[in-house]
N, CA, C and O of each residue as an XYZ file, in Angstrom:
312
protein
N      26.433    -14.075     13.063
C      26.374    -14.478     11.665
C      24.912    -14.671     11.225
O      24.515    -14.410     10.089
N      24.369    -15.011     11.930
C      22.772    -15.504     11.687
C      21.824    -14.258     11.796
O      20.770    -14.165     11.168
N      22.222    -13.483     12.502
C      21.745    -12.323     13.075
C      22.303    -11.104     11.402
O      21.751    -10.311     10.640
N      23.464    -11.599     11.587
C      23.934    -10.446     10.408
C      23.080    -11.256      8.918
O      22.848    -10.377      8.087
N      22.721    -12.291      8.563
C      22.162    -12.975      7.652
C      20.647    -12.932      7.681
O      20.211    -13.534      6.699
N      19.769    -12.484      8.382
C      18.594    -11.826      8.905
C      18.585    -10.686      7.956
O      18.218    -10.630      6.782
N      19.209     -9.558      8.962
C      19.247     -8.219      8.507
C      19.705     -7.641      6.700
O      19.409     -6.655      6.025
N      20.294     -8.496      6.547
C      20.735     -8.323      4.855
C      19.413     -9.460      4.083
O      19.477     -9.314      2.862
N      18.522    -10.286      4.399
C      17.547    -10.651      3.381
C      16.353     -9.932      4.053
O      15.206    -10.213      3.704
N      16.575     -9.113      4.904
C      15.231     -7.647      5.334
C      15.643     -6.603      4.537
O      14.761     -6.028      3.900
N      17.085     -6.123      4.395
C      17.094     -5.031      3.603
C      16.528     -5.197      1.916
O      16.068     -4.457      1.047
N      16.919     -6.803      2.097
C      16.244     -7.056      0.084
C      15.554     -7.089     -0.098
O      15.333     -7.111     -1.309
N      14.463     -7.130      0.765
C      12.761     -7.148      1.118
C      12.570     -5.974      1.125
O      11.786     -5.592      0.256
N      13.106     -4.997      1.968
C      12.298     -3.695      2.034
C      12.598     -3.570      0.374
O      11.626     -3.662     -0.376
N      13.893     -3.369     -0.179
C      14.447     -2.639     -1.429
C      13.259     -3.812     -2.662
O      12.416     -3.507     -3.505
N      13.584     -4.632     -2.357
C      12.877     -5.071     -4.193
C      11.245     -4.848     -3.958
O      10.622     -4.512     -4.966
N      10.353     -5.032     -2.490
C       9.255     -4.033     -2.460
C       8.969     -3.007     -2.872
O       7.899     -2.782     -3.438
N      10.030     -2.017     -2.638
C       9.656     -0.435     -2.824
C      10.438     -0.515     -4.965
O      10.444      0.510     -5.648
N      10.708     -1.235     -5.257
C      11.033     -0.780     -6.627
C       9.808     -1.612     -7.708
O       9.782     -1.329     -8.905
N       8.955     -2.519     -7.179
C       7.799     -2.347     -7.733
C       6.660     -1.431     -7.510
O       5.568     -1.719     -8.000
N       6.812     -0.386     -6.834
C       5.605      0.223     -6.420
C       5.273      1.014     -7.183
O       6.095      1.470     -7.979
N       4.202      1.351     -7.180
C       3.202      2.675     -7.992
C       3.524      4.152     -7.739
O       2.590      4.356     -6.964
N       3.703      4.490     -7.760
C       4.138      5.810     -7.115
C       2.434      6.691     -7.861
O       1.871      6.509     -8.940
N       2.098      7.596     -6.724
C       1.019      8.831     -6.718
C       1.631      9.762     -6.029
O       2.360      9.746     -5.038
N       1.091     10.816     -6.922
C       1.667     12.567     -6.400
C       0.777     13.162     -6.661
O       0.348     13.430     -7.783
N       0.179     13.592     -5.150
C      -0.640     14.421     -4.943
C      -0.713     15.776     -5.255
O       0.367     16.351     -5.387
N      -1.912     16.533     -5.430
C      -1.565     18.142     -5.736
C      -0.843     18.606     -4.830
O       0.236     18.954     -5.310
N      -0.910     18.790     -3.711
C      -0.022     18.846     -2.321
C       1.673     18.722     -2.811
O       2.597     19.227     -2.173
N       1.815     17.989     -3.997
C       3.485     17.409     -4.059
C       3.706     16.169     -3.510
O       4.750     15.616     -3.857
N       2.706     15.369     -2.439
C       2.833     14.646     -1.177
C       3.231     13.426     -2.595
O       2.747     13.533     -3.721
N       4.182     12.352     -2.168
C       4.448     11.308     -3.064
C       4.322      9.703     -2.252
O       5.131      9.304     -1.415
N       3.267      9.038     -2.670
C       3.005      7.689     -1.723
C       3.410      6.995     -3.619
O       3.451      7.252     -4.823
N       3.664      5.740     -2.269
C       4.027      4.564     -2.977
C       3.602      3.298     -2.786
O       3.945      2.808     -1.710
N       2.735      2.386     -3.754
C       2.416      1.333     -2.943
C       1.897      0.898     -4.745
O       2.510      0.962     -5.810
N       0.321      0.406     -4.337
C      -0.263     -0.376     -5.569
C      -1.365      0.236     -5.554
O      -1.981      0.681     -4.586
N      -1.672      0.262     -6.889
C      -2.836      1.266     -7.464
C      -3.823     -0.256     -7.847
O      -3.519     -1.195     -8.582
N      -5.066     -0.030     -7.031
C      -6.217     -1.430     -6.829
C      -7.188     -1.177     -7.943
O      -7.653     -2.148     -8.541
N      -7.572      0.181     -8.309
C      -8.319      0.915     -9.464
C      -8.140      1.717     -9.630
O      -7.147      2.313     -9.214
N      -9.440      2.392    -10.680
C      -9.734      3.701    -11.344
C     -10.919      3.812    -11.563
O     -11.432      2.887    -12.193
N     -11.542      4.633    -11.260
C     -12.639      5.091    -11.802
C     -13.000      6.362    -12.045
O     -11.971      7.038    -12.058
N     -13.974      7.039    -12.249
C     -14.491      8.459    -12.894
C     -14.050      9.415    -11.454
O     -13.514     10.514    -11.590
N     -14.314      8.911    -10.282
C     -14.037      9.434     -8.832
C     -13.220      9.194     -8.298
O     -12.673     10.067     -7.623
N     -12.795      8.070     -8.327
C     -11.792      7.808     -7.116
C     -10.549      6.932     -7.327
O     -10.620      6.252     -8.351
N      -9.579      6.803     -6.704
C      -8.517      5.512     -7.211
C      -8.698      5.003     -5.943
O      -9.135      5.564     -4.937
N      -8.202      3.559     -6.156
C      -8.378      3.041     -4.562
C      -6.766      2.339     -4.942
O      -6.435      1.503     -5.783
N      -6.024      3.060     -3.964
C      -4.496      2.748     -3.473
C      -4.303      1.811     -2.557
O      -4.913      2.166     -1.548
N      -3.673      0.612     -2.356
C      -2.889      0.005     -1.198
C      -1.290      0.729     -1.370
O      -0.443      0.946     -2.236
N      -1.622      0.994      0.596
C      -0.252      1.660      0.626
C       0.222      1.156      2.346
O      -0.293      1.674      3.337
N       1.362     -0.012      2.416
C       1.199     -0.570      3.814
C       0.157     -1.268      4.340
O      -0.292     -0.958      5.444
N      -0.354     -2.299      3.610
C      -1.499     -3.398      3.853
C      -2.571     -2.531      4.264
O      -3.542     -3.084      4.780
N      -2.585     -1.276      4.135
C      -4.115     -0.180      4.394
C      -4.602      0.187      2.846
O      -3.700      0.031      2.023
N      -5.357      0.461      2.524
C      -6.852      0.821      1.106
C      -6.936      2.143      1.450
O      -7.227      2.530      2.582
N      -6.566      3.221      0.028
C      -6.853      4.296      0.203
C      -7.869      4.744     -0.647
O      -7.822      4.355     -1.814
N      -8.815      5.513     -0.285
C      -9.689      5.924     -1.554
C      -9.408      6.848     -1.535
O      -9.365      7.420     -0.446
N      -8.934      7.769     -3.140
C      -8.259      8.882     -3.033
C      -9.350      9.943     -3.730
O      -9.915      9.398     -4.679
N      -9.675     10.964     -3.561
C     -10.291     11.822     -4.839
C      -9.480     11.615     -5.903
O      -8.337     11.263     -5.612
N      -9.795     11.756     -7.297
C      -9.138     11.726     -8.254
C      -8.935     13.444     -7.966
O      -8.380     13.520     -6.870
N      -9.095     14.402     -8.345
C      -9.238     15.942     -8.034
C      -7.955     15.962     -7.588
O      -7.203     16.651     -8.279
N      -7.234     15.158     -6.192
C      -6.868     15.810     -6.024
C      -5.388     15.373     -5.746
O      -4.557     15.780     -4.934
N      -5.337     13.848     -7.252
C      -3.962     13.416     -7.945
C      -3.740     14.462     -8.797
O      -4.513     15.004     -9.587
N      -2.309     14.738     -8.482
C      -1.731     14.850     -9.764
C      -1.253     14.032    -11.042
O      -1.561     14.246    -12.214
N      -0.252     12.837    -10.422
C       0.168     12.033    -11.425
C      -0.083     10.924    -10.588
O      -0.304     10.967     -9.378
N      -0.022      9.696    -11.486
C       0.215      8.458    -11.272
C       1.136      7.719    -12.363
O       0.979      7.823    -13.579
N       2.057      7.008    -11.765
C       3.281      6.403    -12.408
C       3.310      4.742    -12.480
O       3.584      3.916    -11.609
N       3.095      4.657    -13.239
C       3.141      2.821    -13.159
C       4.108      2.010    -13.326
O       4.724      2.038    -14.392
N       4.430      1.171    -12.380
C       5.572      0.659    -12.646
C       4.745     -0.452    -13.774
O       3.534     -0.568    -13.964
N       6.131     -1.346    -14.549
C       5.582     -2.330    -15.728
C       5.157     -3.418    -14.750
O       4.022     -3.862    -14.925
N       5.741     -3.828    -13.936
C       4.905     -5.258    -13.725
C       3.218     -4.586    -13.052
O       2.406     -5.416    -13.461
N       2.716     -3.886    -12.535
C       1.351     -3.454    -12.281
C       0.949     -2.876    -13.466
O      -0.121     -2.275    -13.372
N       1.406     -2.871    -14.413
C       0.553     -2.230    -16.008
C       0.068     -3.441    -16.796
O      -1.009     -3.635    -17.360
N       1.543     -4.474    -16.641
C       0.592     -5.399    -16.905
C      -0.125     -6.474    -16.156
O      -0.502     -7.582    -16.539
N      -0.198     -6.040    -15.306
C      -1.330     -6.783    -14.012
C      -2.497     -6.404    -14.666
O      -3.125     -7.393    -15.045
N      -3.104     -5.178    -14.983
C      -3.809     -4.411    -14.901
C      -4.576     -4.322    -16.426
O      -5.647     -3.773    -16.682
N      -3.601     -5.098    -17.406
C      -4.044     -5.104    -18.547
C      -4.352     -6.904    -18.703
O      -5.260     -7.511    -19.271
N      -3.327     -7.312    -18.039
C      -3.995     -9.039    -18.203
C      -5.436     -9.690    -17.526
O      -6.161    -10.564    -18.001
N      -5.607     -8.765    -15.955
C      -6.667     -9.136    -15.330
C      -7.794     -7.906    -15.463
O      -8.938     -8.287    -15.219
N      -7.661     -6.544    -15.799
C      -8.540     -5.817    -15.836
C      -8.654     -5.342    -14.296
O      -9.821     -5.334    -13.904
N      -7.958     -5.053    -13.601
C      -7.919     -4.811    -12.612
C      -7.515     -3.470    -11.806
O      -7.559     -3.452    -10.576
């Protein structure tokens, strides 16, 4: 019971994690998901799995924002 009560508040963890995330799609097609940290003229810098990605911009295709990181991003400038 305790064991089965574990495993069902891990699955709500993985699931309500992955439905705030950012989603990026690379020219590649490749699709990561995590949190978009910036923007700039060069580069985005992604968290994706407690790791920092610096991405070329070149060589995003899209970036998708979920609302609660849009307005992260508009309240702190971030």
């Amino acid at each position: 019971m305790k064991f089965q009560m574990l495993f069902i508040i891990s699955l709500m963890a993985i699931f309500t994690t992955s439905a705030v995330a950012d989603t990026v799609v690379l020219m590649d097609e490749q699709k990561l998901k995590g949190k978009v940290i910036s923007i700039d003229n060069k580069y985005a810098l992604f968290e994706l799995g407690g790791q920092q990605l610096k991405l070329e911009r070149t060589k995003i295709k899209s970036i998708t924002f979920e609302h609660e990181s849009v307005e992260n991003l508009l309240e702190y400038g971030k």
